[in-house]
N, C-alpha and C positions, 0 to 999 in steps of 0.2 A: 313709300319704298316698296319695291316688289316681292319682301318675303312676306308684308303684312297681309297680302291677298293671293299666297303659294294655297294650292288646294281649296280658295274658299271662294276666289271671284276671279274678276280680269282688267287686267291694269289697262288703262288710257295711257299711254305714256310723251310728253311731249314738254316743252324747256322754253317753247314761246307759243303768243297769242294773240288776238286784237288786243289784246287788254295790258300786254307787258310789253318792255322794253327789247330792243335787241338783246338778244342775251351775250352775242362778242364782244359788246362794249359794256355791260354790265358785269359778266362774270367773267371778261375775258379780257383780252389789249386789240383794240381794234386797229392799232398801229403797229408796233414794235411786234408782237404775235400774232396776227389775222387772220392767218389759215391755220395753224397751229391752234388757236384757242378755239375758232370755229369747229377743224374735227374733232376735237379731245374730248368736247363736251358731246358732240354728235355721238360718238361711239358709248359713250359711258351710258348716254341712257337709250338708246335705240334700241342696243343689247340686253338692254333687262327683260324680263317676262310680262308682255302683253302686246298691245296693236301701239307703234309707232305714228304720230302724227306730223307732219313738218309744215311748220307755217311757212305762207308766200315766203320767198324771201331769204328764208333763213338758209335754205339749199345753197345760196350765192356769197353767205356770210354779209347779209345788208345790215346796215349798222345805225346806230341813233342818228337823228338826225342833227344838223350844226345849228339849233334856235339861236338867235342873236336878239330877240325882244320877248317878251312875253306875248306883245298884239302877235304873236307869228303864230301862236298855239289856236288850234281851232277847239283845244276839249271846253266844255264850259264850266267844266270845273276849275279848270286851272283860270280862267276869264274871273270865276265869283270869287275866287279866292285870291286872286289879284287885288279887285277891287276892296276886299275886307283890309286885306293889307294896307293899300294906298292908304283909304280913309284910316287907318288906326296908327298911320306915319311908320312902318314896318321898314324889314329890310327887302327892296324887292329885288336887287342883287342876288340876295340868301334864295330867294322865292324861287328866282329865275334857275338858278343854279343846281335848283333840288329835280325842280322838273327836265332840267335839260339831259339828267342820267333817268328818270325814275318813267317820265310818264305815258300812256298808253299812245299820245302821237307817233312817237317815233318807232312807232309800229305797222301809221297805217298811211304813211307816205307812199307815193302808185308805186307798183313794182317796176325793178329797173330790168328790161329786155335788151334794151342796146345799147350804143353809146352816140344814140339819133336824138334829137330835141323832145324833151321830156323824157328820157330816159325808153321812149321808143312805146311808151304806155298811149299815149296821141296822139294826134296833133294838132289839136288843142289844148287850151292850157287848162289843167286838171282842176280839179276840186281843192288840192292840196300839194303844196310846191313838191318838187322831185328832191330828193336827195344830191347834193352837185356831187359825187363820189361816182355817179349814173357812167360818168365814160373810161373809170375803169372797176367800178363793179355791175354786172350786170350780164345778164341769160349770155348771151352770142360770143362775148369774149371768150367763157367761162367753155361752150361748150366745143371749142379750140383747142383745150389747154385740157390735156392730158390728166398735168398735176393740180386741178383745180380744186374749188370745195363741190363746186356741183358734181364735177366726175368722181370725188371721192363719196360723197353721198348717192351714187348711182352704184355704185360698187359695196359700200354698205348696206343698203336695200338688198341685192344680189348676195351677201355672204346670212342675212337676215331670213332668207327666203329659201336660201342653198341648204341649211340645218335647222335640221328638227328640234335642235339642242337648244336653239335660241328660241323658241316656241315652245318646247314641252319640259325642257332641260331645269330641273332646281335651280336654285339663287342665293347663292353664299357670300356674303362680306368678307373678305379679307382684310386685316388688319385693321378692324371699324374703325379705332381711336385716329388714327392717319388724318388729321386737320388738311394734306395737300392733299393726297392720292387717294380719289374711288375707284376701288380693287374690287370684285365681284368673280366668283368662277361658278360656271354653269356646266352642268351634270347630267346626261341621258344616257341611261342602259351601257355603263362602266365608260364614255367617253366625258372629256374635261375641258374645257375653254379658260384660257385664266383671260379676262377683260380688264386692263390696267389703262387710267386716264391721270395725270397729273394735271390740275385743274388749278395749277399756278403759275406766276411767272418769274419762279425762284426755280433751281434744282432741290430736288428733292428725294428721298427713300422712300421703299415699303417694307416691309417685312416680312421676307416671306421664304419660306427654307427649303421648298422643293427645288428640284435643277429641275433646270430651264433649258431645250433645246431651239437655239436660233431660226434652225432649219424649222421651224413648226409655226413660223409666225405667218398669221393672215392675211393681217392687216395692222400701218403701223405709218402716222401721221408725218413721219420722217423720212427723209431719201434713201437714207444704210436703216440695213437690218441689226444696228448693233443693240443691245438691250443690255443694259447695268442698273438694274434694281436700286444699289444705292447712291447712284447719280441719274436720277431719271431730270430729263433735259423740260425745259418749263412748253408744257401743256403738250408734252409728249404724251401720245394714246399705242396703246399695243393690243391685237387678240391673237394670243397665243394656245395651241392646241399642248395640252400636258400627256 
């Protein structure tokens, strides 16, 4: 977390990697929420104090991929532990199932650029099958469309880069105990950011007793500027200046 290294170092900050999952289908709903879970989690941690990283990918909301066997996984971990299983009569159902949320594959599927054969990454057939999602996630759609996740991450960057607050500014938890909502306000030379992400797909509260001026909102994962603290809308994100 970024008050552990306030005044002492400098945070890396970043929510995916070769090595993990897509995080909109892990920590998010890559269906019923998909742009929604995608910005919510984007803003919560881009905004914390230190250097931003965004994996391939993640800019466009690309998501786990559909494994339908195990021979489909190229990791070889998941291959030797296939075979321990087989041989010990296990369940490879349960096997299958663990890695189709958890493992570093469906991370490293080619990027999806268009909605051209192979996802516009070749044209030839890749190292590692394309996501079929490739003809409506993907670069060229995305940078079309207004309301996309890539132009809302291009606009994140831009308010990231716009304030000094999000670089020099303190790092305050709001309401820590909040199992939905990371709440964070950030601080520079008497200016205030309140950074709210509801990082479920329930409605949800925070707690918090200041008033709130509508007209101060930055940035906010939904079409209306409405904001009710104790109805926040599932994987609703807001930066609001206090």
């Amino acid at each position: 977390m970024a008050k552990k290294l306030e005044d002492v170092g400098w945070n890396a900050l970043f929510i995916e990697n070769h090595d993990q999952p897509r995080r909109v289908s892990t920590w998010g709903d890559d269906e019923k929420f998909w742009y929604e879970s995608a910005t919510s989690h984007a803003v919560v941690y881009f905004l914390q104090q230190g250097t931003p990283f965004i994996y391939q990918g993640q800019e466009i909301g690309m998501t786990n991929y559909p494994f339908e066997s195990v021979e489909t996984f190229n990791d070889i971990a998941v291959v030797n532990e296939y075979n321990i299983v087989k041989n010990q009569g296990g369940d490879l159902t349960e096997l299958l199932n663990k890695h189709k949320m958890e493992n570093r594959d469906n991370s490293r599927t080619p990027m999806q650029w268009t909605n051209a054969t192979n996802g516009g990454f070749s044209e030839h057939e890749p190292w590692f099958p394309v996501n079929p999602n490739y003809t409506e996630i993907n670069v060229s759609s995305q940078q079309q469309d207004s309301d996309s996740i890539l132009n809302f991450y291009k606009y994140l960057i831009q308010v990231k880069k716009s304030h000094a607050i999000f670089t020099y500014g303190t790092f305050n938890l709001i309401d820590a105990e909040n199992e939905s909502v990371f709440a964070y306000i950030r601080e520079l030379d008497g200016k205030r950011v309140l950074v709210i992400g509801n990082l479920t797909d329930k409605t949800a509260s925070l707690e918090f007793n200041e008033i709130i001026n509508e007209s101060n909102i930055e940035l906010h994962n939904y079409k209306d500027n409405k904001l009710n603290l104790d109805a926040l809308r599932p994987f609703e994100a807001f930066v609001i200046g206090l």
